[in-house]
N, C-alpha and C positions, 0 to 999 in steps of 0.2 A: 327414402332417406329424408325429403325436403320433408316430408308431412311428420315425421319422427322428429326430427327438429324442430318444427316451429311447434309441436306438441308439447319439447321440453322447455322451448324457451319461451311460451306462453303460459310454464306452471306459478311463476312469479314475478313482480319486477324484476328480483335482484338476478334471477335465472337471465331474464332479458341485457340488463346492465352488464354480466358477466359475458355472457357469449359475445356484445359491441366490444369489449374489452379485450379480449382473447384476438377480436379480430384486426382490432385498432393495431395488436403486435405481433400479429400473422403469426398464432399459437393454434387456429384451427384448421391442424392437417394431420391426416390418417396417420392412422399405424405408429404414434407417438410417446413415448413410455415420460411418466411425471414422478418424481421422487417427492412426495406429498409430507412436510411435517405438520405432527397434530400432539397437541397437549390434552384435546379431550373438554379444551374451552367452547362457548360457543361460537368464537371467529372459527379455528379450526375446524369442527363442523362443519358450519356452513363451506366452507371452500373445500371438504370429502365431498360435503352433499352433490355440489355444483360440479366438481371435475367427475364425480362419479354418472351422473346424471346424463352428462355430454359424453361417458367415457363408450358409450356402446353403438353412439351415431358415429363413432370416428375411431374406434379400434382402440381406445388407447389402453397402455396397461400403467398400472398403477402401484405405485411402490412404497407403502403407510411407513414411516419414521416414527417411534415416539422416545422421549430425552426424560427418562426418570434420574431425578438432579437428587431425590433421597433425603429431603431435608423436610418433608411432611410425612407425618403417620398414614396418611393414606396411598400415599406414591405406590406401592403395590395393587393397591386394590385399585388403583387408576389406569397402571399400564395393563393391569390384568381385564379390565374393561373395554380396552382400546384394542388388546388383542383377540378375544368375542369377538367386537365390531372387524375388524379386519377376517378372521373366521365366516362370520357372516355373508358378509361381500366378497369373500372368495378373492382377497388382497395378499400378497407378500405382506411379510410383516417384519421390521425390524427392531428391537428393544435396544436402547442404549444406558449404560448406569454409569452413571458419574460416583466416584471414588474416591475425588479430591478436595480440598478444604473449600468450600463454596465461595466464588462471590460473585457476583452479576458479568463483571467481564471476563474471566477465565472460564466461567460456563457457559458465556454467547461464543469465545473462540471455539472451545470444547466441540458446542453442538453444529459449530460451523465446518468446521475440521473433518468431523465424522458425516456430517452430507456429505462433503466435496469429494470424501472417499468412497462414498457407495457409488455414489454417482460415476467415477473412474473407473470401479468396479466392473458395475453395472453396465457401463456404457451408456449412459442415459444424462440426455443432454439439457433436462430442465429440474429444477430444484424448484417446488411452491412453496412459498410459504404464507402463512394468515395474517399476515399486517395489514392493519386494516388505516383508517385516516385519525382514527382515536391516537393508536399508536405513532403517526406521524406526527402530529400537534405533540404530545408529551416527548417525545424524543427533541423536536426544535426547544420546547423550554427546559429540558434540562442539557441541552448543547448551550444555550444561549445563557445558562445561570454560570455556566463553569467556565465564560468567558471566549466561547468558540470561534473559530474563523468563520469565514464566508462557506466556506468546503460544507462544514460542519452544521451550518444553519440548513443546507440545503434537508438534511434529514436522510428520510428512508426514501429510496427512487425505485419505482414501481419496476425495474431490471436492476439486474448488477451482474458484468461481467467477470467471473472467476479467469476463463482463458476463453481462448478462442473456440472452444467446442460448450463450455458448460457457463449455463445462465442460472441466476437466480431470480425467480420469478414473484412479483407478487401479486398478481393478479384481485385481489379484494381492498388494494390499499387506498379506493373511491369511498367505501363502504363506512359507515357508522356503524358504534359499537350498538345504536339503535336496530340499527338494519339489522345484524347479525344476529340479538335477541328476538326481535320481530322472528326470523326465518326459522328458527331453530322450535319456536312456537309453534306456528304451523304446519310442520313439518314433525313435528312431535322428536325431534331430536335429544338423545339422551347427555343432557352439558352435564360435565362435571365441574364442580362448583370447587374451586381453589381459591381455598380461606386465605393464604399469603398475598392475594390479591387487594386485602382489606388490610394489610398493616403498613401503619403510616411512617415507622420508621424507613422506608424503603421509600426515596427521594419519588422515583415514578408513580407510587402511587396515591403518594401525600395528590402531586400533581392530579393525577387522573379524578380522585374522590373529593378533594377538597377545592383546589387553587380553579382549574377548567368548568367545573360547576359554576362556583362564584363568578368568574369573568363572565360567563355566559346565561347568568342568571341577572345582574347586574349591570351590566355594560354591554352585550350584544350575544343573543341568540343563536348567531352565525359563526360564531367563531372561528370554527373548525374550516369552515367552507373557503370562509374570507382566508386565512390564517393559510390555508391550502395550497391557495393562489398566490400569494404571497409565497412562500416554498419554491412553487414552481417556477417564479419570475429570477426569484436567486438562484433555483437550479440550472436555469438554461444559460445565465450571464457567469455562472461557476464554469459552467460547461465551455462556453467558448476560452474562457481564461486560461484553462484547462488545455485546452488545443493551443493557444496560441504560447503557452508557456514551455510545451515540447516541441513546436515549433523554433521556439528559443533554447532550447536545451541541445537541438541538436545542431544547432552552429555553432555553441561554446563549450560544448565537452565532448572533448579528443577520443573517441573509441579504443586509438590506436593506441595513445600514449597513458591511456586513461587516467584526462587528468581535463582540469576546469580551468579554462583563458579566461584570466581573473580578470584582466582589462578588459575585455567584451561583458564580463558578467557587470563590471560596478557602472557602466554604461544607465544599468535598467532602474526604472524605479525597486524601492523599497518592498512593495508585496508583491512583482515580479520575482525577486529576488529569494524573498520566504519560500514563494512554489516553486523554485528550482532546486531550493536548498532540501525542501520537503520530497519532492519527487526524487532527486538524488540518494538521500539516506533509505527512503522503501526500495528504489531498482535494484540501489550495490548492497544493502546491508538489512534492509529488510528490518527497518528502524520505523516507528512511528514518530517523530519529533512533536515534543510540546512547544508551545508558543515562546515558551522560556529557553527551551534546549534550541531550537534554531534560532532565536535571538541570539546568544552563546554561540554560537556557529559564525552567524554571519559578521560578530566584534572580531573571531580571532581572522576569519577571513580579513576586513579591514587593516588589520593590526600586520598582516604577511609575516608575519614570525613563525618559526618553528615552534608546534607547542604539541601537547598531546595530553587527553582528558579522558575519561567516562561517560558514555551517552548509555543509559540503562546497564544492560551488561554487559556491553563491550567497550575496551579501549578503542581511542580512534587517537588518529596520530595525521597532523594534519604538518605539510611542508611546502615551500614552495623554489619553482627553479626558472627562473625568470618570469614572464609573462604564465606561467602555468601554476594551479593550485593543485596540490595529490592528496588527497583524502582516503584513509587505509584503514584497514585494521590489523595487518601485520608491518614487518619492518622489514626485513632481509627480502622473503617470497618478494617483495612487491617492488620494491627500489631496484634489483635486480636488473627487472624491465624497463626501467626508466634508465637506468646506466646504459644497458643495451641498444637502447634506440640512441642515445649523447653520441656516442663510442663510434655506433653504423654509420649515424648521418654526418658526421664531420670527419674531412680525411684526416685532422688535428686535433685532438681534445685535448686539453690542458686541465688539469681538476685542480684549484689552490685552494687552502684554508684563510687567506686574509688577500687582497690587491696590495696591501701597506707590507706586506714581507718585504724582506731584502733577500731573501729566493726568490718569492714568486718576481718581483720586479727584474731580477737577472736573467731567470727562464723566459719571462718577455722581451726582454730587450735582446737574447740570443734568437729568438724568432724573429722579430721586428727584422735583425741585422739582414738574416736570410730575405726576407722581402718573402715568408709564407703567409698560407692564410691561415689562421687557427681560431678553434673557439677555446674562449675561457667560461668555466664553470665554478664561479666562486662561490666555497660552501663554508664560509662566516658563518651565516643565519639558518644554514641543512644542517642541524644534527645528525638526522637520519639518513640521510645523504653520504655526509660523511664521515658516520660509523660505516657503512653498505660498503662505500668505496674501498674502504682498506683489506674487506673481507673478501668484494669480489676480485680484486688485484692481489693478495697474500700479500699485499705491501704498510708496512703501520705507518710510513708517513707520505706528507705531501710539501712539494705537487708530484702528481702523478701524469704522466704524458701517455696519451694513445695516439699510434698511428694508423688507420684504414681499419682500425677495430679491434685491435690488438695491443699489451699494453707495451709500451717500449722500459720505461723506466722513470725513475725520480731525477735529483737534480746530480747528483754525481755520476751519473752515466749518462745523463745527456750533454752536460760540461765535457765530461771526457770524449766525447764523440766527435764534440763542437771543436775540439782542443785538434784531435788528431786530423780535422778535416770530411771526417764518414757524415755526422748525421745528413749534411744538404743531400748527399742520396738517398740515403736512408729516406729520409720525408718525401724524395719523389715515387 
């Protein structure tokens, strides 16, 4: 087996540089199945060539993807080529066709989608794909033209965890688009040549053919390498911020109550605040926020008013109940459990619509008289609140009094109680 191996990994550099790679991320172990995507370029290639080559010193088996997106005349005659090559190799093969109105990021969800599925299917815990360091450098400038966070310059990261069982792997994303021409040469690899790769109304590849040439013909030969490093320096200081920001998420957002200690939050700085606000909308909502939509987030936060918007397609409805912010997307389902926990945790709830009432003041000052303890929950500023409250008491006004969890009544049944001498037991 050793002599097999250093056979393969002596057929080329790039063989050598893959197999340090593989081991740098403890990828070379037996009996391992790889969900391999291939467009039939010559990055893709190269990374069949390479996992194939290594696949028979280590068991592994091997699962070819290809994503015909249908918007070239040759798209058939390509996956029909890929599927030969998979024939060939004695590979699983799977074809995917896109059906939908095309545009770059609904078909990178698309192709993303349908990995993450096979791979569930399959039981197969590593997804490859052929990103190479070309595609690294163009994705940082066109993150970086559209005004990107920190997150977002970091780029493409040689892993990406889907869950706890499936990786995305990308194992060639060291390599030049040089390297990958070079290997495919010598190896007499059949590349298929995708002409939309040369049209420049498509921002990536203005970048790739025109903008990355010029810098590096002009101003530095390195770019890619330098530019690389750079990446990685943002990647690993993203990374800790990253840690320490859900380290901070999980002291100021209540599982229980599901809800954000605004006082604890306005505590942090300002791009603290943005990753919390961003990490918040992907856990519960499964929201991507733009720089503008969480800016919009964190005013109405400031502002503590009841308000409710549109973030993409869904309504959000944001409220707050003292020291707590609730962020939702429905109204009754959700206030429910926030009424629930008021109600449980105080032997006394008092719910009013103003502190200035001359009810709510005389339902205080009948408490007061008692010498009980009570909480007040004044819903002035809760719309949602207190729409909820009337719905989950069947009562349309306030105040509303609860005792040990239970609603007792409004103000003319607690006067009459108060009148005949009952409520003081009552409340004990």
């Amino acid at each position: 087996m050793i002599q097999n191996r250093n056979t393969v990994i002596n057929k080329s550099y790039l063989h050598k540089k893959f197999y340090f790679t593989l081991q740098e991320i403890q990828l070379l172990k037996n009996n391992t199945s790889f969900i391999v995507s291939i467009s039939g370029g010559q990055d893709s290639l190269t990374l069949l060539k390479l996992v194939y080559d290594f696949a028979n010193i280590y068991n592994w088996q091997i699962i070819l993807v290809h994503f015909n997106h249908n918007i070239r005349d040759d798209s058939k005659q390509n996956a029909n080529l890929i599927k030969k090559l998979a024939n060939k190799l004695n590979l699983q093969y799977y074809l995917y066709n896109y059906d939908d109105i095309f545009t770059e990021a609904k078909a990178r969800l698309w192709r993303y989608k349908n990995l993450i599925n096979l791979a569930v299917n399959k039981k197969c815990s590593y997804i490859l794909t052929a990103h190479t360091l070309n595609d690294k450098i163009e994705s940082l400038f066109l993150n970086l033209f559209r005004g990107s966070s920190l997150e977002g310059l970091s780029t493409i990261s040689s892993i990406s965890y889907v869950n706890r069982t499936i990786k995305i792997i990308r194992p060639i994303i060291n390599f030049t688009r040089e390297d990958t021409y070079w290997f495919c040469r010598c190896f007499y690899l059949p590349i298929w040549l995708d002409l939309t790769n040369y049209k420049l109304n498509l921002k990536r590849n203005r970048i790739r053919n025109e903008i990355l040439p010029y810098i590096s013909y002009y101003f530095n030969p390195s770019i890619y390498y330098n530019l690389s490093h750079i990446i990685d320096i943002i990647s690993k200081e993203n990374e800790y911020l990253q840690w320490l920001m859900y380290s901070i998420y999980k002291k100021i957002y209540n599982l229980d109550n599901d809800g954000l200690n605004i006082n604890l939050f306005d505590k942090y700085h300002i791009s603290m605040k943005r990753r919390i606000i961003q990490y918040l909308f992907k856990e519960r909502f499964n929201i991507y926020l733009s720089f503008e939509e969480n800016s919009r987030i964190l005013y109405y936060l400031n502002k503590r008013n009841y308000t409710d918007f549109r973030i993409q397609d869904k309504q959000i409805f944001l409220f707050f109940v003292y020291e707590w912010a609730f962020i939702r997307t429905g109204i009754y389902d959700t206030t429910k459990n926030i009424i629930d926990n008021l109600v449980n945790e105080n032997h006394i709830c008092i719910f009013i619509n103003s502190s200035r009432s001359r009810i709510s003041k005389k339902i205080i000052q009948i408490f007061d008289t008692l010498g009980v303890d009570y909480k007040i929950i004044n819903l002035f500023k809760n719309a949602i609140l207190y729409e909820a409250i009337k719905i989950y008491s069947n009562c349309p006004i306030l105040p509303q009094i609860y005792v040990n969890g239970k609603f007792l009544g409004g103000y003319d049944i607690i006067f009459k109680l108060y009148s005949n001498g009952k409520l003081e037991s009552i409340l004990k």
